[in-house]
Backbone as CSV, one residue per row, in Angstrom:
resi,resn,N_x,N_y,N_z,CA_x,CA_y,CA_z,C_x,C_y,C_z
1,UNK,-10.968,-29.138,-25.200,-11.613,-28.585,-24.021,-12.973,-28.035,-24.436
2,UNK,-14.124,-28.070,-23.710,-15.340,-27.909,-23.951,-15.524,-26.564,-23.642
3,UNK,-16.268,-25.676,-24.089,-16.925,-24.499,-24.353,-17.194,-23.778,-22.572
4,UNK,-17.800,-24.884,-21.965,-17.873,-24.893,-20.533,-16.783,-24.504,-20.092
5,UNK,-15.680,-25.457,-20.187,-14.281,-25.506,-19.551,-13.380,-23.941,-19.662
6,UNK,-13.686,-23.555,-20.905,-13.360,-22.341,-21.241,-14.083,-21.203,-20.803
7,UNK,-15.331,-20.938,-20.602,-15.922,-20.025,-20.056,-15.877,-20.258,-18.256
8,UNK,-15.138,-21.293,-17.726,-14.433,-21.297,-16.569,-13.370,-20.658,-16.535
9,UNK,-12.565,-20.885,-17.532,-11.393,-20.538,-17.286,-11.450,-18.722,-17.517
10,UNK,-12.322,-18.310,-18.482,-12.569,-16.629,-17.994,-12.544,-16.132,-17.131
11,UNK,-13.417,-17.067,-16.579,-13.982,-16.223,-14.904,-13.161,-16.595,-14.284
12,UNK,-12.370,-17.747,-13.974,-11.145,-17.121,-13.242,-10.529,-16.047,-13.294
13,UNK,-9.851,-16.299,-14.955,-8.828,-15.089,-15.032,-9.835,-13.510,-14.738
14,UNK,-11.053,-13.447,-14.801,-11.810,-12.158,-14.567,-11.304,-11.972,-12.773
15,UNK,-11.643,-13.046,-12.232,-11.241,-12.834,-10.858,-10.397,-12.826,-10.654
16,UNK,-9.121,-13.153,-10.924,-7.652,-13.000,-10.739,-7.082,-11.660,-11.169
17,UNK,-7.767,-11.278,-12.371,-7.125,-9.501,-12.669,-7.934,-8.764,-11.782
18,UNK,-9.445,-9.062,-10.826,-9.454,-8.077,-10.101,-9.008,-8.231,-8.944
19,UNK,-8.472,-9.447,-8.975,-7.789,-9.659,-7.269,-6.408,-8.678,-7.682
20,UNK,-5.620,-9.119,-8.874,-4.133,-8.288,-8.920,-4.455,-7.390,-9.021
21,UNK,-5.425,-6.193,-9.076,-5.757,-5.451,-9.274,-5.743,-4.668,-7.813
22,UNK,-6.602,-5.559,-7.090,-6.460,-4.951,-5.592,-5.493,-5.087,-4.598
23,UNK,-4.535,-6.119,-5.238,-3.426,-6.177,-4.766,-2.326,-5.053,-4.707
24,UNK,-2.556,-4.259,-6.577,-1.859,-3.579,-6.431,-1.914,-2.046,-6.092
25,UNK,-2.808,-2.083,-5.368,-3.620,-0.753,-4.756,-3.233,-1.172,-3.648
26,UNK,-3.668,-2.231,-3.107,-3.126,-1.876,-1.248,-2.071,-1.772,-1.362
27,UNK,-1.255,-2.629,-2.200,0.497,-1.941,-2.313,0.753,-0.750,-2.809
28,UNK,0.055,-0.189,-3.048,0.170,1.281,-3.423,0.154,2.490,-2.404
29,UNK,-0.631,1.603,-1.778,-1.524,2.290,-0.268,-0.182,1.872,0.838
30,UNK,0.049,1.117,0.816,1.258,0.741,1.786,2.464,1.554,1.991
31,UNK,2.710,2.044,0.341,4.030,2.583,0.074,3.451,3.860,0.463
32,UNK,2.660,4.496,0.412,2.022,6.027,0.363,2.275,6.136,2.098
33,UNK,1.605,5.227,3.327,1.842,4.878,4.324,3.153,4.911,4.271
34,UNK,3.796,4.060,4.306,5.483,4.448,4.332,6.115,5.261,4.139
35,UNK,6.106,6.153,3.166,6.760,7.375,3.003,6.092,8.203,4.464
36,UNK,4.923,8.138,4.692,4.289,9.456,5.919,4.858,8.900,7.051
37,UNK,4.902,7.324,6.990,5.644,7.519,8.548,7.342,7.172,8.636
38,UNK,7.819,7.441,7.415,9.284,7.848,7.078,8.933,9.308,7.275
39,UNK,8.507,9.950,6.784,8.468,11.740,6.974,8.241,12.211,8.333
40,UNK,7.246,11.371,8.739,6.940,11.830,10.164,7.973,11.402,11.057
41,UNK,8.912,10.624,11.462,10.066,10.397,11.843,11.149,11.669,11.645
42,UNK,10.998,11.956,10.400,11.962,13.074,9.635,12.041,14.420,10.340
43,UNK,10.290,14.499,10.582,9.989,16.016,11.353,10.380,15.904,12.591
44,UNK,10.102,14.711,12.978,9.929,14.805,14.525,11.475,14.961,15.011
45,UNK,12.465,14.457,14.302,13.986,14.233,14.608,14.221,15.973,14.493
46,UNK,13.532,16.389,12.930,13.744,18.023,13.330,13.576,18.903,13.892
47,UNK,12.455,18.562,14.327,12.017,19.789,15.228,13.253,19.828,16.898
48,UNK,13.568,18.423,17.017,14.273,18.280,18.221,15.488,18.685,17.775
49,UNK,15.841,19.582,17.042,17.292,19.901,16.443,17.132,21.286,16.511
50,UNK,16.281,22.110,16.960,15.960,23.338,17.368,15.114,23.560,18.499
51,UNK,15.022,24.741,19.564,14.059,24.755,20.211,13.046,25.553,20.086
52,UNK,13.151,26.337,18.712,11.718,26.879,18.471,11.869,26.788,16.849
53,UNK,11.084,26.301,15.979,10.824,26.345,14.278,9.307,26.745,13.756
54,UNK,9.339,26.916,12.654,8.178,27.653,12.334,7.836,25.980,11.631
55,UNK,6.390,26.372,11.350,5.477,25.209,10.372,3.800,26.124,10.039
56,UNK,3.992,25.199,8.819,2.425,25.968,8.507,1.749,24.874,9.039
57,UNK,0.456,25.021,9.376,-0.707,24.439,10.022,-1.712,24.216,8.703
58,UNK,-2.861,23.508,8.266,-3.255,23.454,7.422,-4.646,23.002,7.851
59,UNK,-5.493,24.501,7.462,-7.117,24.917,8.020,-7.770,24.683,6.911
60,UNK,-7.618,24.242,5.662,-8.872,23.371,4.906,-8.363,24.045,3.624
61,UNK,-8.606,23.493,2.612,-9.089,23.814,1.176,-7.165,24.136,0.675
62,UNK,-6.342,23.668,1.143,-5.479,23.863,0.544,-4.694,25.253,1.225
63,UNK,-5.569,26.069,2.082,-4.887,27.091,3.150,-4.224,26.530,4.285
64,UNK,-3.083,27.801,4.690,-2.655,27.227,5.581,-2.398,28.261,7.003
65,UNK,-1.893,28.164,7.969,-1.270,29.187,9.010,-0.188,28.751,9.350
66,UNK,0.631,30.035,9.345,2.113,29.772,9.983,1.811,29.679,11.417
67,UNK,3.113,29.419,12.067,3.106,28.643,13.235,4.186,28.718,13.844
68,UNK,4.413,28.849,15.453,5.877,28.748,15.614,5.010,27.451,16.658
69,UNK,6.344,26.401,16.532,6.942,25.107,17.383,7.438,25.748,18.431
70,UNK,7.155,26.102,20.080,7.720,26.183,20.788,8.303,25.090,21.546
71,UNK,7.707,23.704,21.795,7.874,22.332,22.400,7.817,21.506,21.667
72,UNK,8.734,20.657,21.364,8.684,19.282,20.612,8.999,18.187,21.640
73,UNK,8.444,18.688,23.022,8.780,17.611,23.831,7.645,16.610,24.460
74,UNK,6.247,16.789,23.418,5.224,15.641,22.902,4.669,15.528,22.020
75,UNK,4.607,14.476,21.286,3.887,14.133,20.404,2.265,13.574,20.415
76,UNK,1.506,13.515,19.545,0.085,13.583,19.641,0.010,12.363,18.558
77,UNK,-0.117,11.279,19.021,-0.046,10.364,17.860,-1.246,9.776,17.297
78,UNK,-2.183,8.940,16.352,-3.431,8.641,16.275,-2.869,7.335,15.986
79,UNK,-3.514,6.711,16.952,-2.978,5.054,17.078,-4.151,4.103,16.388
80,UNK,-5.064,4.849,15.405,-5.842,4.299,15.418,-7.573,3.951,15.599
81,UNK,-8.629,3.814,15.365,-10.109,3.959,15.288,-9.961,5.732,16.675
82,UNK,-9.493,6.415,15.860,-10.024,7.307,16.501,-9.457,7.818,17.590
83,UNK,-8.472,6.998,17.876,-7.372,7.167,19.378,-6.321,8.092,19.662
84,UNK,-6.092,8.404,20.111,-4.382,9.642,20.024,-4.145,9.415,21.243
85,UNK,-2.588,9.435,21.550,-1.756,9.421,22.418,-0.819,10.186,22.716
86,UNK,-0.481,10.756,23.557,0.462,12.087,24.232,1.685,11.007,23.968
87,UNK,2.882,11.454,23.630,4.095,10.551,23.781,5.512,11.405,23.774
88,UNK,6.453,11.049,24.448,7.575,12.097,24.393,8.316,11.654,22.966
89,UNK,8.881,12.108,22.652,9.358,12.580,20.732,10.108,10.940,20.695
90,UNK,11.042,10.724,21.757,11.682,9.081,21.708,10.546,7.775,21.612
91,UNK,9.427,7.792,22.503,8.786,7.220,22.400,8.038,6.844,20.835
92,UNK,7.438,8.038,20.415,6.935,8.248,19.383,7.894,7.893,18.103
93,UNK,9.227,8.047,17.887,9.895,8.112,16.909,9.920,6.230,17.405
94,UNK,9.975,5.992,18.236,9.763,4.158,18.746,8.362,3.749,17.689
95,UNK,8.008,4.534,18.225,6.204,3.739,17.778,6.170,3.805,16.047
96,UNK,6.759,4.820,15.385,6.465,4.880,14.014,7.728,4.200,13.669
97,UNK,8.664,3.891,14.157,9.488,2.712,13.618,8.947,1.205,13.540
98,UNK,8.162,0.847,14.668,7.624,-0.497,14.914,6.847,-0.442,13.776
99,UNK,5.782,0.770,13.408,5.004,0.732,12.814,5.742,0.634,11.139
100,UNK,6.567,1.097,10.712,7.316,0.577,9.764,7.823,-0.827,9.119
101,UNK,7.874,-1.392,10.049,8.383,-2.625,10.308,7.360,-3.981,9.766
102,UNK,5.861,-3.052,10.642,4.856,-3.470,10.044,4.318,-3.483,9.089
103,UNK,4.277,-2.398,8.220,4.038,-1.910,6.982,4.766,-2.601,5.856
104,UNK,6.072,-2.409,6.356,6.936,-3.149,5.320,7.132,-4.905,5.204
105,UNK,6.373,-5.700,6.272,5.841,-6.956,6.261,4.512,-7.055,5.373
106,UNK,4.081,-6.361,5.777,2.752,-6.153,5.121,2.770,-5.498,3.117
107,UNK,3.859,-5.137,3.261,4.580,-5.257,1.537,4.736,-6.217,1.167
108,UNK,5.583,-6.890,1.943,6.175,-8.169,1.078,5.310,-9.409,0.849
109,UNK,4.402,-8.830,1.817,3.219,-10.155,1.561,2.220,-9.524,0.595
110,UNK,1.842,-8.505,0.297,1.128,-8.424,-0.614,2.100,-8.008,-2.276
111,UNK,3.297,-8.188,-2.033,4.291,-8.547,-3.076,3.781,-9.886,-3.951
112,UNK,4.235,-10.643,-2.856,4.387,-12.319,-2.743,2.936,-12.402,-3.342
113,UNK,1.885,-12.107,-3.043,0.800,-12.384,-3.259,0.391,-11.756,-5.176
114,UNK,0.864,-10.532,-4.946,0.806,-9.980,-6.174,1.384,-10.659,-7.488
115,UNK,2.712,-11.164,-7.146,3.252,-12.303,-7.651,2.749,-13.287,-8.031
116,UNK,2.303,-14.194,-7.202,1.620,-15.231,-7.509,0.340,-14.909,-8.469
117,UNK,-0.286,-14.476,-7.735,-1.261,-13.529,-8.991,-1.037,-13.804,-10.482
118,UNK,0.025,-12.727,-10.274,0.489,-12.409,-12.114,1.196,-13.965,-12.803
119,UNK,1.897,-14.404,-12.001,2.181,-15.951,-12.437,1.185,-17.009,-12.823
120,UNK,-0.052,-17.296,-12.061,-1.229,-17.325,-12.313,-2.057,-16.753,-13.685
121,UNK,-2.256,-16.052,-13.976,-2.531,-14.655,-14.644,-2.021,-15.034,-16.547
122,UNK,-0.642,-15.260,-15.692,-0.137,-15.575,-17.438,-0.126,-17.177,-17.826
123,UNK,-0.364,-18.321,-16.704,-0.572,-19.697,-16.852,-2.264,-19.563,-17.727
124,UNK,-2.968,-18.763,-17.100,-4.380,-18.658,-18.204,-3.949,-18.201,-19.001
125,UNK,-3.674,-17.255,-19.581,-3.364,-16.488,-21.216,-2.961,-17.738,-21.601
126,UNK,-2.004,-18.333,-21.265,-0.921,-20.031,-21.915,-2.177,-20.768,-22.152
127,UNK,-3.248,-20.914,-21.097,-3.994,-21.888,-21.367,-5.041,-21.302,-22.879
128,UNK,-5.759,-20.146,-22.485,-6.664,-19.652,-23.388,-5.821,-19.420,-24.938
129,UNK,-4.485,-19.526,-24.835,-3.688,-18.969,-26.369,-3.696,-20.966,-26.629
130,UNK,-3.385,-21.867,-25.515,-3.444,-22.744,-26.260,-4.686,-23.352,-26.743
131,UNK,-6.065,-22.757,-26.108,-7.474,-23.761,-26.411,-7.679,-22.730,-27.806
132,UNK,-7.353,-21.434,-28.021,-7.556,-20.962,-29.787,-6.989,-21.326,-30.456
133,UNK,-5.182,-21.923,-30.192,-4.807,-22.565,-31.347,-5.342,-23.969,-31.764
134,UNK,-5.418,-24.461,-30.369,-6.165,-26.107,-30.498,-7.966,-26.412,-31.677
135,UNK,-8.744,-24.785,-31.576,-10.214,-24.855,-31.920,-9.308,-24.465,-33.290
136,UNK,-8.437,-23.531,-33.684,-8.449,-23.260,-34.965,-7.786,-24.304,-36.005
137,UNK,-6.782,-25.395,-35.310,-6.572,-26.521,-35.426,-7.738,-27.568,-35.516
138,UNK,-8.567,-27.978,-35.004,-9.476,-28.613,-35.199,-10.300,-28.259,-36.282
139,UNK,-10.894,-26.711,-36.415,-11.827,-26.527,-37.498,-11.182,-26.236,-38.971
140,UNK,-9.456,-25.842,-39.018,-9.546,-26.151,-40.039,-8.679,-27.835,-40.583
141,UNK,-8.946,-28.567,-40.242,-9.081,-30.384,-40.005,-10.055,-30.460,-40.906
């Protein structure tokens, strides 16, 4: 294989570790998403298991204010570029389930993808471990 052929095959693998790379950040980002709208499900089921609970509120820098929950009978949801929606606690515990559903599609494809990746990934190392044994074979010939 020519000198060319090989300094192709770098730059793939350069682009392929930063693609798995960003692969495995949005999957990182996904799961971080998942847990908040597993938690947020969590609260919302609790608060409807009492009719008044306390919560701290959180005003910047790591401070916070206590709080009493008098109504958990709407939720304030952000659907998005900026959007929020009034929703009764069923509705809402609806919406962050769908939205789960989504998230966790959106795993498995950047699984699948991540996968392929790394399968990829190690077919170059195979190739580049075989063009050094092949040059060190040749030169000492």
């Amino acid at each position: 294989m020519s000198e060319e052929k090989a300094q192709q095959l770098m730059q793939q693998m350069q682009m392929l570790e930063t693609y798995f790379t960003d692969l495995s950040q949005r999957e990182s980002t996904l799961y971080n998403v998942l847990r908040e709208a597993t938690a947020a499900i969590q609260s919302i089921k609790s608060l409807n298991l009492k009719s008044e609970s306390e919560a701290l509120v959180p005003v910047g820098m790591g401070s916070f204010v206590k709080t009493k929950i008098s109504s958990s009978d709407k939720i304030v949801l952000n659907i998005g570029a900026g959007i929020s929606l009034e929703k009764d606690s069923t509705s809402a515990i609806n919406y962050l389930e769908a939205r789960i559903k989504e998230i966790e599609v959106a795993i498995q494809d950047t699984s699948a993808k991540k996968h392929d990746a790394a399968t990829q990934l190690e077919q170059g190392r195979n190739q580049i471990n075989q063009l050094i044994h092949q040059d060190s074979q040749t030169r000492s010939d």
